[in-house]
KEVOTI-266135 format. One line per 4 residues: number of its first residue (from 0); for each residue x, y, z of C-alpha. Coordinates in steps of 0.1 Angstrom, whole numbers, plus 5000, padded with zeros to 4 digits. Example, Ala and Ser with C-alpha at 12.3 -4.5 7.8 and 13.67 -1.06 7.14 Angstrom:
0> 5123/4955/5078  5137/4989/5071
***
This chain:
0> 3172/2647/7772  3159/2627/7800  3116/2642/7797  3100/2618/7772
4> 3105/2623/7731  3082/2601/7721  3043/2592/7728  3035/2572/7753
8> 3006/2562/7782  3004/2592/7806  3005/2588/7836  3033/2560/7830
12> 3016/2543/7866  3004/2509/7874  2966/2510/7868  2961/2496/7902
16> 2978/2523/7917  2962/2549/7895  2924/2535/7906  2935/2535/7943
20> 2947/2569/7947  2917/2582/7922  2891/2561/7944  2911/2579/7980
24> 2905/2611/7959  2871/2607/7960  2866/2600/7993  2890/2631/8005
28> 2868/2652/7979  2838/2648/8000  2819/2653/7967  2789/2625/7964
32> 2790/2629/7924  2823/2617/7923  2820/2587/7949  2790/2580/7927
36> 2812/2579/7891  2840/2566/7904  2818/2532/7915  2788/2535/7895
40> 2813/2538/7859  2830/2507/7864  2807/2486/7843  2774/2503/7844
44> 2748/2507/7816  2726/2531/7810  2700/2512/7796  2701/2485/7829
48> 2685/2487/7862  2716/2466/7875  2749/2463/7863  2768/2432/7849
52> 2792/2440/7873  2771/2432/7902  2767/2395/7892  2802/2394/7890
56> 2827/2380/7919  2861/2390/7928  2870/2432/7936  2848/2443/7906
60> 2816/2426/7919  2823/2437/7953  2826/2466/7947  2795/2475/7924
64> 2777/2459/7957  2784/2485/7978  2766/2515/7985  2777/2541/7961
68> 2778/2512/7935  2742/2509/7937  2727/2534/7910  2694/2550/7914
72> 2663/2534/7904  2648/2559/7867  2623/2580/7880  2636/2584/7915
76> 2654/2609/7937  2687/2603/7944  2685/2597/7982  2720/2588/7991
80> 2743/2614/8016  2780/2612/8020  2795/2617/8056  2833/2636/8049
84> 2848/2613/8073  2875/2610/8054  2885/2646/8048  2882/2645/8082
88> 2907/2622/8091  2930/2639/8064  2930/2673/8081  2931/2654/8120
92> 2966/2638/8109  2979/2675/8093  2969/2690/8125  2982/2666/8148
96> 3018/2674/8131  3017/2713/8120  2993/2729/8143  3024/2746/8157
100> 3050/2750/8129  3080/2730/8131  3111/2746/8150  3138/2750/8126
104> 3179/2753/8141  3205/2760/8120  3238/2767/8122  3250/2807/8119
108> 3228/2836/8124  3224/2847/8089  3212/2810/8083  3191/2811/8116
112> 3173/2843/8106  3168/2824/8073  3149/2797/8086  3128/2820/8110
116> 3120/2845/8078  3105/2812/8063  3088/2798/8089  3070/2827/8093
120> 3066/2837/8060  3043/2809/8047  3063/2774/8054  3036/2766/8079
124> 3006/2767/8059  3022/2752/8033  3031/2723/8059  2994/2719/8068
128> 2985/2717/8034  3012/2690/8024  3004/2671/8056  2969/2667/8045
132> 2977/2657/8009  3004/2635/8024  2970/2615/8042  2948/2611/8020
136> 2969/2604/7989  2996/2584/8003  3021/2607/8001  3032/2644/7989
140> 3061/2664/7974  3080/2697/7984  3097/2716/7959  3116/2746/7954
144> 3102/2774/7930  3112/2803/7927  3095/2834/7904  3110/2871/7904
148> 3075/2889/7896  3063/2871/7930  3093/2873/7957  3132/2877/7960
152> 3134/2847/7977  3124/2811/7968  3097/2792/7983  3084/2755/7991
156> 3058/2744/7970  3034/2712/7975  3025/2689/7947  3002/2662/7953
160> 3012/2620/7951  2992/2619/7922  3005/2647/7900  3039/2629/7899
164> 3062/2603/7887  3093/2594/7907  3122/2577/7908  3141/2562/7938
168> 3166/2542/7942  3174/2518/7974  3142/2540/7986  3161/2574/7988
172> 3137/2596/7957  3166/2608/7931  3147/2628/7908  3108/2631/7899
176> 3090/2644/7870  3056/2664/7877  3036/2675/7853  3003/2697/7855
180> 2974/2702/7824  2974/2732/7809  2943/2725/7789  2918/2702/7781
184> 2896/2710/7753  2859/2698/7751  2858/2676/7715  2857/2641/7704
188> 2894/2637/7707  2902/2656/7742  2936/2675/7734  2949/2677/7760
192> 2984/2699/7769  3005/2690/7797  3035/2708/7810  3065/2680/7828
196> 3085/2694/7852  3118/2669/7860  3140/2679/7891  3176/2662/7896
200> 3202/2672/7913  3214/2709/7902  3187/2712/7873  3156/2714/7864
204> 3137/2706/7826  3106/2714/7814  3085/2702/7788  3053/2712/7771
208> 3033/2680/7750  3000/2676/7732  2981/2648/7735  2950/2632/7745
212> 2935/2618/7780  2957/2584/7780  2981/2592/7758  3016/2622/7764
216> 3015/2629/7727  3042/2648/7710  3065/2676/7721  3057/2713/7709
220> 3080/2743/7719  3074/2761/7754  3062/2791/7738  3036/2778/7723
224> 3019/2778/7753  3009/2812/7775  3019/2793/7802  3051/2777/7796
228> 3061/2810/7770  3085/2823/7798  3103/2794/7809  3113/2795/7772
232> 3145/2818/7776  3155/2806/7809  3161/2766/7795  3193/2757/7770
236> 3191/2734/7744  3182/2704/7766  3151/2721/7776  3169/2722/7811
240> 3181/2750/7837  3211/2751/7865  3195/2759/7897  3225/2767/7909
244> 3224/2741/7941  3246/2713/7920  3250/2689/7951  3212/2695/7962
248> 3179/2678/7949  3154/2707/7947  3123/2683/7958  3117/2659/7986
252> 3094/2630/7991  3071/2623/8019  3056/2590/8020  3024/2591/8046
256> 3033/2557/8064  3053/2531/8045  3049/2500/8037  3020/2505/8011
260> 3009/2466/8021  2985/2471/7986  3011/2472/7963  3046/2463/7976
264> 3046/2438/7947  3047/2466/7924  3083/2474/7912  3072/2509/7903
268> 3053/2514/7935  3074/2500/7961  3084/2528/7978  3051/2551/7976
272> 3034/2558/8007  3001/2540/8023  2971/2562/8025  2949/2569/8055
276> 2919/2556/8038  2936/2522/8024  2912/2494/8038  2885/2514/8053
280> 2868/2523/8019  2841/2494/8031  2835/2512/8061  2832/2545/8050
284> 2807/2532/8023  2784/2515/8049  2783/2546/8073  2770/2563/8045
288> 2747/2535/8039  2739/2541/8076  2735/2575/8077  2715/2574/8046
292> 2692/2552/8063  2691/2570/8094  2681/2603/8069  2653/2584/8050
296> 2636/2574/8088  2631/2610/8090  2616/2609/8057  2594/2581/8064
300> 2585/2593/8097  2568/2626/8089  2530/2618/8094  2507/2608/8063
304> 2470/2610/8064  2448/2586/8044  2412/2598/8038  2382/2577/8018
308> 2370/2592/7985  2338/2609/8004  2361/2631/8020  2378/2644/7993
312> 2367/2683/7974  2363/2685/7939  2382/2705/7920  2362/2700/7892
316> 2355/2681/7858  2389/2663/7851  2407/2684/7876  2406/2654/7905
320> 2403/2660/7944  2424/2673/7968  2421/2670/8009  2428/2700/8028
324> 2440/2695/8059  2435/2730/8078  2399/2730/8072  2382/2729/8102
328> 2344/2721/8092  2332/2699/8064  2288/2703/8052  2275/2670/8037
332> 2296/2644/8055  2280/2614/8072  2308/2613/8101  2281/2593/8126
336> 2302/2561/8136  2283/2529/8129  2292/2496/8137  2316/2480/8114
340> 2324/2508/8094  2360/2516/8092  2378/2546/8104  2372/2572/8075
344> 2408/2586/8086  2438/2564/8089  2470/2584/8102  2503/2569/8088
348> 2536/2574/8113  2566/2551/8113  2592/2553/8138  2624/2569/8133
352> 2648/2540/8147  2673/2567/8163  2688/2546/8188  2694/2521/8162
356> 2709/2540/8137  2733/2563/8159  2750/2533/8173  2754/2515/8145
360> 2772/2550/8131  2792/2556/8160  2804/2522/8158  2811/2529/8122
364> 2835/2560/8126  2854/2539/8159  2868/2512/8135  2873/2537/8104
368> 2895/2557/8125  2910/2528/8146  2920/2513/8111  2937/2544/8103
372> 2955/2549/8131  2935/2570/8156  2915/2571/8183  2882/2577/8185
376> 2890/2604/8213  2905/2628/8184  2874/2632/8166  2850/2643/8194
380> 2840/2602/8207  2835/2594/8240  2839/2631/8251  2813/2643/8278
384> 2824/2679/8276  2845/2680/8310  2882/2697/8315  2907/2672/8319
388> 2945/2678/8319  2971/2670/8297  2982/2640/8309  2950/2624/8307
392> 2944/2631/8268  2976/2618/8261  2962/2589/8278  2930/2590/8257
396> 2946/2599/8227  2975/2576/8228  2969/2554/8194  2967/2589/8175
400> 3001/2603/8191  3015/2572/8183  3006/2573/8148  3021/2612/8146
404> 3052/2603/8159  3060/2575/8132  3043/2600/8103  3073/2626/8122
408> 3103/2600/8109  3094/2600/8075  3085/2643/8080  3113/2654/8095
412> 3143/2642/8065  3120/2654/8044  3115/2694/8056  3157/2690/8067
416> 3162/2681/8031  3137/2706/8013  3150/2737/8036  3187/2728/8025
420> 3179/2731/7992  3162/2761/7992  3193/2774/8014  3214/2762/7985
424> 3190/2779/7956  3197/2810/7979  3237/2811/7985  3239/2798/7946
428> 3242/2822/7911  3207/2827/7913  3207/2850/7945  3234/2847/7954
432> 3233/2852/7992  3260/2852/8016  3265/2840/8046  3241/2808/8045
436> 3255/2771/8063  3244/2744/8039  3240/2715/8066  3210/2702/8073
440> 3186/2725/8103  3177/2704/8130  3139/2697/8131  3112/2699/8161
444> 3078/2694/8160  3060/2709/8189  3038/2689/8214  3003/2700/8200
448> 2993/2691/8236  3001/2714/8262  3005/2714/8295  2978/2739/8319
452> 2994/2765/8343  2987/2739/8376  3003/2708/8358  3032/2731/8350
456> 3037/2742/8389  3036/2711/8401  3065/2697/8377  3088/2722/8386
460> 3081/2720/8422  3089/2686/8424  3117/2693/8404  3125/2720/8425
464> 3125/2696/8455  3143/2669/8443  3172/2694/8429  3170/2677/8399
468> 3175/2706/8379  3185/2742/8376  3166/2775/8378  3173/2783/8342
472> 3159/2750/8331  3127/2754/8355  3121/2790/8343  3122/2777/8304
476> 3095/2749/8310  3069/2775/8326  3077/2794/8296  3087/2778/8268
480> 3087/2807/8245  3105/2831/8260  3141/2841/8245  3180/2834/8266
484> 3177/2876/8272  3141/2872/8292  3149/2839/8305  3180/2847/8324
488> 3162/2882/8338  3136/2863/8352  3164/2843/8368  3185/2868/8380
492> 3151/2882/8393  3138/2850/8412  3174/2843/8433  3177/2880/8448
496> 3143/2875/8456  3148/2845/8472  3183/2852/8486  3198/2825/8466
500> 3220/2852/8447  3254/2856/8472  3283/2875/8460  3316/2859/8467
504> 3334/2873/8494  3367/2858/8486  3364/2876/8450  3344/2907/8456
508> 3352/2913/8498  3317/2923/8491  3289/2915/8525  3261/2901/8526
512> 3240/2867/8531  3264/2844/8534  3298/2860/8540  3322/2847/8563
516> 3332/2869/8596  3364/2882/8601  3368/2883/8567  3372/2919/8551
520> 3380/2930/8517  3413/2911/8496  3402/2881/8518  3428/2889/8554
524> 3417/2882/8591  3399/2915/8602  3420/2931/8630
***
């Protein structure tokens, strides 16, 4: 049985790894009370001001230094604000691959109409969502599921890098256990159920364990669990099912960039993917510092009004004094100015350094998203609002284009590989459909940046020109999503309009522009 039979640590993943990906978590979360625990927990007390950490030198002491390692002083408000820049990166690199979905060409029409019925049927979203895993995490997994009460067809499913365990070999994945909590109970001892999930090539097996946070724990039937209960008749002995693809891997791999330069040394690691975020958690920290900052200026700089004793009402025995600052006339005051004495009201206002702070922020998000492979364009920077044309954002936007096309070479094996397999689940036992070619589609992703109407006209009239190319060719760039039926009317349309369409005498004996004199029908001299 290849799932575990005995206990053992869960997940079985380097710890370094383990705190990298849970720390990129965080970030992508955009949640400040998990930045908070995941810096503030390692090594803080509660009855400490400061931790022993941040005495400490090395990562840990770094760390505990930066902002969200800082913990709040007892009695005070928590004053510290998160900027999602990360989340925001995440969902700028799904979007610079899937905002159009990927163009899938098979071979055969059954196969063809295949692969448009799952395009259009929820591969896309499904992209966008893996795609923005796939940044912040490192890395993200298709697989094929299938489930008769939901659909007649199978489906690609996303799992995320850190709800998985793989297994590659020469850097080509060759099977990968994933497993999900099914419960996590509240007490002293955390039991914990977890359903594993290991796909090789042709099956599938399934597992349900009990144990605790750290630990797998020991392996209890599928139906002792509502969620597992109907996997229970479709698994033999092995706990394992045929999923009727024998030659096919029923998940894929996609690695965000590669190599992971912060643990290549890792045997187990080696071939995982390198998040987004990895190296620009310091900056990310400090423009939250910096924002922070910028927040408690406005704080600061709302007016405060300091009045002596004299001018303060009572509000009577033990009740103090208060100073209302609406009232307009006060009886009994001695407000005559005489030399020496101080001003009875002192008006508090400190400047909100906006200048100061905004720069230093803008700054900030420039190198984050430089380091990760952007530019600063892509998020909004250094935009004043004006139309520009294609040409020049692929200018502006170059570094970020750049970085989709690599993220493409590591995307497009991966969808080829996961719509095969699905096409194989289909034509197997399971469902048997006819008709389906089991090599690889050919893969597209579409130019998220599109050319205007002007840009367009100009192309094809140079083109035109030149004759550099045909009509057919000129008619699909101006319109790119037209089908071979539309594109060859508009053809067929555009030379009788311009005269370009001549029948051939020599064939037809028909007349017209072009014909030859003295040349009649079968192609003789005329008399």
């Amino acid at each position: 049985m290849p799932l575990p039979t005995a206990d053992t640590l869960w997940p079985p993943t380097s710890p370094v790894v383990q705190t990298a990906v849970a720390d990129w978590d965080a970030w992508w979360s955009a949640e400040p009370d998990r930045l908070e625990g995941r810096y503030l927990g390692r090594g803080y007390r509660d009855d400490a001001h400061t931790r022993p950490s941040q005495y400490r030198g090395g990562v840990v002491g770094a760390l505990a230094r930066w902002f969200w390692g800082q913990p709040t002083e007892p009695g005070e408000k928590r004053a510290k604000l998160h900027v999602p820049l990360a989340g925001d990166i995440a969902r700028t690199s799904s979007e610079l691959l899937f905002s159009e979905p990927p163009k899938l060409t098979g071979k055969g029409d059954a196969t063809q109409a295949r692969l448009d019925q799952l395009t259009e049927g929820g591969l896309h979203p499904t992209l966008l969502e893996a795609g923005e895993v796939c940044a912040a995490l490192g890395g993200a997994y298709l697989r094929v599921v299938w489930d008769d009460e939901v659909s007649d067809h199978p489906w690609v499913d996303v799992v995320a890098a850190d709800r998985a365990v793989p297994e590659f070999r020469y850097g080509k994945l060759v099977a990968v256990t994933f497993w999900t909590v099914l419960e996590d109970e509240s007490s002293s001892d955390r039991r914990v159920f977890r359903h594993l999930e290991r796909h090789e090539k042709g099956r599938i097996f399934h597992g349900l364990y009990e144990g605790s946070l750290t630990h797998l724990g020991s392996v209890r039937p599928l139906q002792d669990h509502p969620a597992t209960a109907p996997l229970a008749t479709e698994v033999d002995e092995d706990g394992g099912l045929d999923t009727g693809a024998p030659d096919h891997l029923t998940a894929a791999y996609v690695p965000n960039v590669r190599p992971a330069r912060a643990w290549r040394h890792i045997p187990t690691a080696t071939y995982w993917g390198q998040s987004d975020f990895q190296g620009i958690e310091s900056l990310l920290d400090a423009l939250d510092e910096t924002y922070s900052s910028w927040m408690r200026d406005v704080q600061n700089g709302k007016g405060r009004i300091i009045v002596p004793d004299s001018m303060l009402q009572s509000l009577g025995p033990g009740k103090g004094a208060a100073w209302n600052e609406e009232r307009r006339i006060y009886a009994g005051l001695n407000m005559l100015p005489r030399p020496g004495d101080p001003n009875p009201l002192t008006v508090v206002q400190f400047a909100i350094r906006v200048a100061e702070h905004r720069d230093t922020c803008a700054e900030l998000v420039e190198q984050a998203v430089r380091q990760a492979g952007y530019s600063a364009s892509t998020f909004g920077e250094n935009g004043d609002g004006a139309a520009v044309t294609a040409t020049e954002i692929k200018a502006r936007e170059r570094r970020s284009l750049a970085t989709r096309a690599r993220k493409a070479l590591y995307w497009g094996p991966a969808v080829a590989d996961i719509t095969t397999a699905l096409l194989a689940v289909e034509a197997g036992f399971r469902f048997g459909t006819a008709g389906l070619d089991l090599e690889p589609p050919k893969v597209e992703f579409q130019d998220s940046i599109t050319e205007g109407p002007v840009e367009l006209a100009t192309t094809a009239e140079l083109l035109n020109r030149a004759e550099a190319t045909s009509r057919e060719t000129l008619v699909r760039m101006l319109h790119p999503d037209w089908d071979q039926d539309q594109v060859d009317a508009e053809v067929d349309t555009i030379l009788k309009e311009t005269g370009a369409a001549v029948a051939d005498p020599a064939m037809t004996g028909a007349e017209g522009p072009g014909a030859v004199p003295g040349f009649g029908e079968g192609g003789g001299e005329a008399d």
